[in-house]
Each structure stands twice: as C-alpha cells, then as structure tokens.
KOLDONU-455842 format. One record per atom (N, C-alpha, C, CB): x, y, z. Coordinates in steps of 0.02 Angstrom, whole numbers, plus 50000, padded with zeros to 5 digits. Atoms other than C-alpha are relative to their C-alpha. Glycine has a CB too. Example, Ala and Ser with C-alpha at 12.3 -4.5 7.8 and 13.67 -1.06 7.14 Angstrom:
% KOLDONU-455842
500454994150000
506154977550390
500455006050000
499505000150062
499584994149997
506844994750357
499615005550037
500205002349929
This chain:
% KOLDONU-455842
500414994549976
446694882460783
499845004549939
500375004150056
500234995350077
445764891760641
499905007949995
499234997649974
499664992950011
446664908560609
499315002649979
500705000949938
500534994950037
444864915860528
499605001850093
499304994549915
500155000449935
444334913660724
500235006450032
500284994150030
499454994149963
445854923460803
499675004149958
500954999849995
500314994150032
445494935760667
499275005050044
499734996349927
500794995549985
443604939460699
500225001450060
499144995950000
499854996749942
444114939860868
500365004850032
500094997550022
499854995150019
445224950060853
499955007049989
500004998849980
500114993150049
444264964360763
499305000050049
499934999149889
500464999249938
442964960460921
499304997949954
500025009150043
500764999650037
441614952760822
499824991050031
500055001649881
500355007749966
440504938260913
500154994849948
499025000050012
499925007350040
441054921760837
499504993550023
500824997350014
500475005749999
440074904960823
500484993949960
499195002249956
499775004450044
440954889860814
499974992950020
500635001849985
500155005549993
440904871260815
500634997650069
499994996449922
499725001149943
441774861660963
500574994249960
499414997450066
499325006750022
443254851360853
500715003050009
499994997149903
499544996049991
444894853560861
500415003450060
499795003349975
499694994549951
445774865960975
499445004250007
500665004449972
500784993949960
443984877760976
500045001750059
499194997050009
500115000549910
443644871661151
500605004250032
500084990850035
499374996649952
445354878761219
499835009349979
501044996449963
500184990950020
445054896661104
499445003650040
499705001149914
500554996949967
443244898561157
499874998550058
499484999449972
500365001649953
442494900861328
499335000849972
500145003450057
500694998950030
440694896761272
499675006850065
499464990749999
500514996549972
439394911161323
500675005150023
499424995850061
499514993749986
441114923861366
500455000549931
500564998650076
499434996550050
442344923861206
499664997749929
500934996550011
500175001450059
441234915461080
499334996350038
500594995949950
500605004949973
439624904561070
500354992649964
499035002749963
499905006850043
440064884561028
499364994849987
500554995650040
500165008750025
439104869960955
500134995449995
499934998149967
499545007350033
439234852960915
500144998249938
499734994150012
499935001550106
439944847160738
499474996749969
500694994149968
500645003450041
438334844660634
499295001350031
500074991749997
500564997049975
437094852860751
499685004049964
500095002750048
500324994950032
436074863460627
499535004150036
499704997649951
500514996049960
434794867760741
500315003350065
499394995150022
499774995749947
436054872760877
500155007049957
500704996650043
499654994050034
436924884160744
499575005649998
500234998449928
500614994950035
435344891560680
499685003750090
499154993249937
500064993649933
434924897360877
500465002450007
499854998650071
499364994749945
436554903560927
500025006049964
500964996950005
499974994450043
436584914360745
499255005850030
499934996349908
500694994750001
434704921160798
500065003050066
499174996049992
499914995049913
435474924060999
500205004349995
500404998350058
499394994750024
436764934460928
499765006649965
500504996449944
500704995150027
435354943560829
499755003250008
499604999649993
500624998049958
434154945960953
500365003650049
499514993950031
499714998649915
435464950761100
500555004649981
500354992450051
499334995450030
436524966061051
500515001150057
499775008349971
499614998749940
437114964961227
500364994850020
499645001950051
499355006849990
437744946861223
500444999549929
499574990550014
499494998050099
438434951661017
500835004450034
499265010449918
499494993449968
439474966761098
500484996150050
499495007050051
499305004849931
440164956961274
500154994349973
499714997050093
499705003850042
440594942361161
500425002049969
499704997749968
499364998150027
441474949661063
500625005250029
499805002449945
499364995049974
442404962261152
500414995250056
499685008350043
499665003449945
442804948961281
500614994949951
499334995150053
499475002850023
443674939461137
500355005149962
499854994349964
499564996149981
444594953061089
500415000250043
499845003450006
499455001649932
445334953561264
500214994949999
499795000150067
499545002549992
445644938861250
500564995849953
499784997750037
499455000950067
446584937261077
500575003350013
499775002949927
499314997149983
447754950961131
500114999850055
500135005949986
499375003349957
448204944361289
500154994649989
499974999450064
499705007850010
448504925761236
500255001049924
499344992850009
499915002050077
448684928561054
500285004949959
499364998449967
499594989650009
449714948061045
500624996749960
500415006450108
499445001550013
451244947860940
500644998550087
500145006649946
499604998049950
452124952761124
499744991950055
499775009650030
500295006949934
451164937361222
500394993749940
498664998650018
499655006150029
451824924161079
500725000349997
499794998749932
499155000249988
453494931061092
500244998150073
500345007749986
499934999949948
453404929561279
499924991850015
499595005050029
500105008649986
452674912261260
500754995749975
499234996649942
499445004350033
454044905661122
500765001950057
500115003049901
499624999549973
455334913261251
500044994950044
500015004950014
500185005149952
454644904161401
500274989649972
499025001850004
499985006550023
454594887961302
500884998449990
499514999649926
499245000950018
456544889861234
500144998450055
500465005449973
499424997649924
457174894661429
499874992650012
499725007350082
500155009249982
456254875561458
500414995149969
499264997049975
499745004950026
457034867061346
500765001050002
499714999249938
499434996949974
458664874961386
500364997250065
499805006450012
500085002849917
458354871361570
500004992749997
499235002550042
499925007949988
457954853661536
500544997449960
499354995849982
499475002950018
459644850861407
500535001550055
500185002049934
499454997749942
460654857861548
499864995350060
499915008650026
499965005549933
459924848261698
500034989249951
498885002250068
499835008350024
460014830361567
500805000949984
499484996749916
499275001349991
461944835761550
500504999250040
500195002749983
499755000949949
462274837561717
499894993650027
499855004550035
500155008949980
461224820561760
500514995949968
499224996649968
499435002050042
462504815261611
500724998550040
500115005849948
499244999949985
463924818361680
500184997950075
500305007549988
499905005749929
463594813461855
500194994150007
499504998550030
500015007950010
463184797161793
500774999149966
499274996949940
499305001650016
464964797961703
500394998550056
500325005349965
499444999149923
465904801161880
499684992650030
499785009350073
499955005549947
465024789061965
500054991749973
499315000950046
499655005150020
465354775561844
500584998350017
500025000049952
499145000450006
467294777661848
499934999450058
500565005949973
C-alpha cells in the first residue's frame, strides 16, 4: 500500500491513482480517490482535468479520504487493529491446545 497515498490523504488532498496492488482496497473510486488502469494515459490525463474543473468533486474527495485515513489508518485504529489480530491468534493457540490435549486423553 503506497504510504505517499495514506499521506495525501491524509492532509485531505484528492488523490489519483492506478488500480495495482492494494489501491483497490485504499480507494473507493469517485468517494476517497479517483482510480485508473496501469498505463491508461488518457484515463489519467481526464481524471487530472476532473479534479481541475470540479472544485466540488477536488474538496469531497479529498475530505472523504481523510475520513477515511483516520478511521482505518489513525495511530489509535492500527493499534486497535494489531490488538484484535494478537487476541486471534491467542484465541486460536489456546483452542489448538485444548484440541491437543483432548486428543492426548482420548488416546490413553
């Protein structure tokens, strides 16, 4: 996922970006960014002149990715995420030790 992305978004400024990668998951096209396809020149070159021409789709673009950098992408939302993720993997060494050990008993 290309940190110069989060950034702009971030700082609420309409982004334009190609569809490789992780993009697709960052951007909702036409709400958090505008996308293309990789090597479209002539898409690029409209989306830069929509963005141009439309101070009202420049502005709700970008402020919408803003919103949504700091709710998915906040110091406080990645700590909440990496928590979530630990308690899982936690949860699942605990229920494979108990499956463990079942399977011990009911061997013997």
């Amino acid at each position: 996922m290309p940190m110069c992305l989060l950034e702009a978004m971030a700082a609420g400024k309409a982004v334009i970006a190609t569809r490789v990668g992780a993009v697709p998951q960052l951007l909702a096209s036409e709400q958090t960014g505008l996308l293309v396809e990789p090597g479209d020149v002539h898409g690029l070159s409209a989306a830069i002149l929509r963005l141009l021409e439309n101070p009202e789709l420049r502005v709700r673009v970008g402020k919408n990715g803003r919103q949504h950098v700091a709710r998915n992408f906040s110091v406080e939302a990645m700590a909440k995420s990496y928590l979530w993720h630990f308690k899982q993997v936690l949860a699942n060494r605990r229920e494979a030790s108990q499956n463990q050990a079942a399977l011990e008993v009911s061997i013997r």
